[in-house]
N, C-alpha and C positions, 0 to 999 in steps of 0.2 A: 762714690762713683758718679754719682748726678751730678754731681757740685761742679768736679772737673770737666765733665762735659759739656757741662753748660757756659762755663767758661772758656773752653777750648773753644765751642762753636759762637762764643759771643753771643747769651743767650740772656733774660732772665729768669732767673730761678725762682719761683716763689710757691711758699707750700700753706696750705688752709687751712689757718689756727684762725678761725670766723673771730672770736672772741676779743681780741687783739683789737679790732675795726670796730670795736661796741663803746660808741662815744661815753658810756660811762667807763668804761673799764681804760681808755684815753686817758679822761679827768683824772679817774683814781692811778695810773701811775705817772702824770705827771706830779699827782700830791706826793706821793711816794718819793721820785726823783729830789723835789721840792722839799722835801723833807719837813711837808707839813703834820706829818701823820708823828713826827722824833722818828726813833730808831726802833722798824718793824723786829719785833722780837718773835712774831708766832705769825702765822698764815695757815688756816682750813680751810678746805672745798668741799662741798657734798652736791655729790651730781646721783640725785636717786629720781628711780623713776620704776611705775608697771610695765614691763615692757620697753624698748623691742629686743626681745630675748633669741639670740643669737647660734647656731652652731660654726659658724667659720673664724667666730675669733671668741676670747672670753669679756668679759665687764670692761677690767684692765685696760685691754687697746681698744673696746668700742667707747668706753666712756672719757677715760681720764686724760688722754692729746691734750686738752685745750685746757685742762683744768694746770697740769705742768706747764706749760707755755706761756699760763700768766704767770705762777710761783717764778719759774727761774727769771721771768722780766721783769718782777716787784725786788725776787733777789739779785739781782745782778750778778748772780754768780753761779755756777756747776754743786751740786749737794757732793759733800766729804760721804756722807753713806746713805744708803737706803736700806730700809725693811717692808718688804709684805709680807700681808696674813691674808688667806682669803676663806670664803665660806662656797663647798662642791655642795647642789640641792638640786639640780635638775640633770645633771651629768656627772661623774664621776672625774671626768675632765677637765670640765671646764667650768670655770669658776663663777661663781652668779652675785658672790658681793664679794669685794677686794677695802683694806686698808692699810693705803704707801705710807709709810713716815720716812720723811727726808732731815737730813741734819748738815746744818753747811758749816763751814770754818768760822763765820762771822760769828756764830753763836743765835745764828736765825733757824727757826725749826720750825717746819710745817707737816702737815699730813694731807693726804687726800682720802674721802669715801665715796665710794661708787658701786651703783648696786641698781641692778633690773628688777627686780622681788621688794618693791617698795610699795607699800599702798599709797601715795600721792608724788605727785612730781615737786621736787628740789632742785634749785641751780643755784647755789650761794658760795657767795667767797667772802671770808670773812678776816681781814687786816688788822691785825693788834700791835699798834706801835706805844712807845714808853709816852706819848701826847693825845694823839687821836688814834679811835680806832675807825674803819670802815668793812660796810657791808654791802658788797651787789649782789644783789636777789634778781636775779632776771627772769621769776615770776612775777614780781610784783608790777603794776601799773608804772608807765614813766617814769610818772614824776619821783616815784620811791623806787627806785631800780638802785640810786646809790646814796645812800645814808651815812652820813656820818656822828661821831658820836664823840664828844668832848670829853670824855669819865677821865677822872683823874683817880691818882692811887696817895692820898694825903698821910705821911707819919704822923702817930698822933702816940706820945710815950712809950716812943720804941717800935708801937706796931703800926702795920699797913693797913688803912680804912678807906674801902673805897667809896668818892664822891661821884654817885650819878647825875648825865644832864641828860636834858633832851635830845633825841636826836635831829639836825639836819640836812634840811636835803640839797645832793652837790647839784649844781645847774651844769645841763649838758644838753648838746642839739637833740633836736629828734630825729635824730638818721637812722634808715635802715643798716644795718651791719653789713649785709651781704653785698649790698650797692657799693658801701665806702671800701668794701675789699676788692672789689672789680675795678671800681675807679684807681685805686691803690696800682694796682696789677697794670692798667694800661698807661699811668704815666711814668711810672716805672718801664714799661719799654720803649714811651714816646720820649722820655728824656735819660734811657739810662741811668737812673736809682737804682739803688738798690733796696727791694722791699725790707718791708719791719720785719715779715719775716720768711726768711731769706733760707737757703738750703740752709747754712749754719745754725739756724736758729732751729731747724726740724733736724737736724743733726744732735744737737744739745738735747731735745727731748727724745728723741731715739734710743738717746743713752742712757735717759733715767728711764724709758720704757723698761730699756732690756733689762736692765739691774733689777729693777720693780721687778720682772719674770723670772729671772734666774733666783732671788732673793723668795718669790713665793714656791718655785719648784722644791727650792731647798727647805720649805718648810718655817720662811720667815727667818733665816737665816741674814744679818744683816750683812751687807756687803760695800764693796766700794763700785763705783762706777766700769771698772773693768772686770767686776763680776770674780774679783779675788776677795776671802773673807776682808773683815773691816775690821780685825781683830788690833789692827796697824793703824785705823783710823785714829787721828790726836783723842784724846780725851780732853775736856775745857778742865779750866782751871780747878774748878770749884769742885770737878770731879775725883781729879788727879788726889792720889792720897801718896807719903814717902814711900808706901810699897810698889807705887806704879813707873817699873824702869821704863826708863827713855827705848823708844824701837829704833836700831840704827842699822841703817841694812849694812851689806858687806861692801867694802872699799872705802867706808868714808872715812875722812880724817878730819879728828876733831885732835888742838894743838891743848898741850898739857894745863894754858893755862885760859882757856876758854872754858865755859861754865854749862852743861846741858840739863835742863831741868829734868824733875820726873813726866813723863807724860806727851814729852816731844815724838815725833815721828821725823826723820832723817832718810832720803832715798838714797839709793845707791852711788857712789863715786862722789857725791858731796865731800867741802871741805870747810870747816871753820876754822878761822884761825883766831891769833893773838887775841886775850882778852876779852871776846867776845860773848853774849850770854844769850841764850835761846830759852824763852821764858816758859813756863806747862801750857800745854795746851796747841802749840806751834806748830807746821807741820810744813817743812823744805822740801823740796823733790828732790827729783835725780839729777845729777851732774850740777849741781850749784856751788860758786864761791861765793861762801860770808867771809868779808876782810877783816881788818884789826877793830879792837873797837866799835863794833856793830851791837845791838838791842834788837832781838825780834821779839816778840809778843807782848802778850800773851795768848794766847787764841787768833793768831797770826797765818794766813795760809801763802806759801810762797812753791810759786810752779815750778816745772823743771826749767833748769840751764841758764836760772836768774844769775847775776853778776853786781852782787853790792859790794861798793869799796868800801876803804875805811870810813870809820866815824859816824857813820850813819844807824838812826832808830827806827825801826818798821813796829808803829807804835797797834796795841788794839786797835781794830776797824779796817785796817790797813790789807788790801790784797791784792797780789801780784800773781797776774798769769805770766807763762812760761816765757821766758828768752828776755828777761826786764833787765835792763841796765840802770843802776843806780849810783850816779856819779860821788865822786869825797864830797863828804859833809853835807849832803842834798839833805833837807828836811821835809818827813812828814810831821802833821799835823791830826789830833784825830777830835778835840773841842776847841772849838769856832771863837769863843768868846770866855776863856778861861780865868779865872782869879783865882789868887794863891787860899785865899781863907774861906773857899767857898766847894765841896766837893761837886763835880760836872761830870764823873764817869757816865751818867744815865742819860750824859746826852751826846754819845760819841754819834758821831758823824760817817760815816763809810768813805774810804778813799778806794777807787778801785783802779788799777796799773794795767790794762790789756796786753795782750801779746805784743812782742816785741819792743814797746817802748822801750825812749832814751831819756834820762833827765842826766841833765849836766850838774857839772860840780858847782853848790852852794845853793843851791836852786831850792824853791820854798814850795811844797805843794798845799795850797788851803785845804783843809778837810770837806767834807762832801760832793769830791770833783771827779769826775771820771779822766781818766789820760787814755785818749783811742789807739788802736793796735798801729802798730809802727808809727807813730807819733815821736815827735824830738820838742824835747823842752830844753833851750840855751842856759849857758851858767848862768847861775845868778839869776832865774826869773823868779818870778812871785805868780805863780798860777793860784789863779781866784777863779777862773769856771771852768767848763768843760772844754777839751781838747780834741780837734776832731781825727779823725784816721788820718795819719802819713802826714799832719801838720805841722808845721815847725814853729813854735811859742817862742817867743822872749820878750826880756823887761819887766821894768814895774811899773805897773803892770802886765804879765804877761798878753801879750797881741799875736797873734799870727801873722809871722812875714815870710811864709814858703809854702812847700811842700816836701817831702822828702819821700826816696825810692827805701825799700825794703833791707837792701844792700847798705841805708847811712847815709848816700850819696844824695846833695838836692836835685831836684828836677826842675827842668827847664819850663818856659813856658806853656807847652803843648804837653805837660805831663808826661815827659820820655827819661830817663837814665841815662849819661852819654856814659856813663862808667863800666854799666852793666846791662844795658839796652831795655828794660824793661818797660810796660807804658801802660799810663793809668788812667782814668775818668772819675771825674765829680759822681757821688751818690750820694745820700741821704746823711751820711756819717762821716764823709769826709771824700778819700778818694780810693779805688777799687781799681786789682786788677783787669788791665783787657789781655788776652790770650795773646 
């Protein structure tokens, strides 16, 4: 309701996840983006503290906001489910230590702990990718606020031995947090940005709030994001055993000679057809067509009222939010620098597809790139970085030469629709609607 009206009155919207603004916590997800860390497989937070113990809210929503708001913008994606567990010692009520475990489609899993009944203060987050790991401690002095840690995991006849190093330290300004959120906040209305974080993005954590609540009412009952059990949630691969049938809800139509693994999850009025194979682990929403000849997964998540034609691989890593158009033959990509006699599964790459996007037919996406919500990528390009909202890519290399309206339609110089009247402004991401 905020979001709308703030748009409707041409407003900006920005909501106080402080953390966000903490020049280490900057450093560590542009390493993340950068993909210097490889591929984040685990994320923990512990936000403990004595006090300040509360009756108008529980641990839950006075502690854990900002601890969610950096996971979901290290994960770049929404959690497939969530579980709490919490510990009642001072009320009957209301909860005085909480522990969320989130689990996403990529095959990334985090938890949070938070808890008032701690004998010393904790504020850490701790990043474990398949390269580096890192750790912000925002107890610690400055200069160790972000640590990074090179440990390798070496096979040594079969088994895992792991090689430690020393840890060092990332270089980052010394800014106050609060200041660079203020500053944030005013040129964001002096030029019309739109903040990092923006109603959307306190809308995304809303959702894992509320599931977090409903999930610990029920007794740590795990659930999905709409607070319906997660019994439906994919299982990954490795989990799926031959007794784990595929969950297909009702209406969908899978063709006789398409293949559904065990372990898939299929939403309602979906359609696969000719050929086509949806690997374990995979998880399509509602009203989607898979065409002839398509590969999803395996541990694959695709939103609702995607639209892939034929021939096309939605390889691991690969994730598609809702309304994505995938033109014939387009290719994902999910390792950077592959060779046939050399196994790289451990270095897949995250591709992520936002809402709405287009890619055209034959079009190549490089692995590690984000494609922004309504974005148009032209046949035949070859995208190599990031794509920004409502931009139009083409060539090889892909370059941006437009914009584009919501409708498909380009837009004119002054960012207007003459198709469908709509009209947009430059932000931080691309371009955003005006009311």
């Amino acid at each position: 309701e905020l979001i709308q009206i703030a748009e409707t009155a041409n407003r900006v919207l920005m909501v106080g996840h402080l953390l966000q603004y903490h020049p280490a916590f900057v450093v560590l997800k542009e390493m993340a983006t950068k993909g210097q860390l490889g591929r984040i497989n685990y994320i923990y937070s512990n936000r403990l503290n004595f006090g300040k113990i509360r009756r108008e809210e529980n641990i839950l929503w006075s502690f854990a906001p900002h601890d969610v708001s950096m996971i979901l913008t290290l994960a770049g994606e929404e959690p497939d489910s969530i579980l709490t567990t919490g510990g009642y010692y001072l009320h009957q009520r209301i909860a005085d230590v909480t522990t969320t475990h989130l689990e996403f489609a990529s095959g990334l899993r985090a938890h949070i702990f938070v808890s008032w009944l701690h004998p010393f203060k904790e504020q850490k987050l701790v990043v474990v990718g398949d390269q580096k790991m890192a750790v912000f401690d925002d107890t610690m002095a400055w200069p160790d606020k972000l640590l990074i840690y090179p440990h390798q995991v070496h096979w040594v006849n079969g088994m895992p031995t792991p090689a430690k190093a020393d840890p060092l330290r990332a270089e980052f300004p010394h800014e106050e947090p609060l200041r660079n959120e203020c500053l944030h906040f005013v040129d964001c209305m002096a030029n019309g940005r739109r903040p990092i974080t923006d109603g959307q993005e306190g809308l995304r954590v809303l959702r894992v709030l509320n599931a977090s609540q409903d999930s610990l009412d029920r007794l740590g009952e795990k659930l999905r994001l709409d607070g319906k059990p997660a019994a439906e949630v994919r299982k990954s691969a490795a989990a799926a055993s031959p007794g784990d049938a595929a969950v297909i809800a009702p209406g969908v139509f899978v063709h006789d000679t398409a293949v559904v693994d065990a372990g898939v999850v299929i939403g309602a009025g979906s359609k696969i057809w000719h050929f086509s194979h949806v690997l374990a682990g995979s998880r399509i929403g509602e009203r989607c067509n898979i065409g002839q000849n398509v590969v999803v997964g395996p541990d694959v998540s695709i939103g609702t009222g995607c639209k892939i034609q034929n021939n096309v691989s939605v390889y691991k890593g690969v994730t598609l939010e809702e309304g994505v158009f995938c033109g014939p033959s387009m290719v994902f990509t999910n390792i950077y620098n592959p060779r046939a006699e050399i196994p790289k599964m451990d270095q897949v790459r995250s591709t992520l597809v936002k809402k709405g996007a287009t890619i055209g037919a034959n079009a190549t996406i490089v692995c590690g790139t984000t494609l922004g919500r309504y974005s148009f990528v032209g046949a035949g390009a070859v995208v190599n970085r990031n794509v920004p909202d409502h931009a139009l890519a083409a060539g090889n290399p892909a370059k941006q030469i437009g914009w584009m309206c919501e409708c498909g339609e380009r837009l004119s110089d002054d960012f207007e629709c003459t198709a469908c009247g709509k009209r947009y402004r430059k932000c931080t991401e691309g371009l955003m609607r005006n009311p």
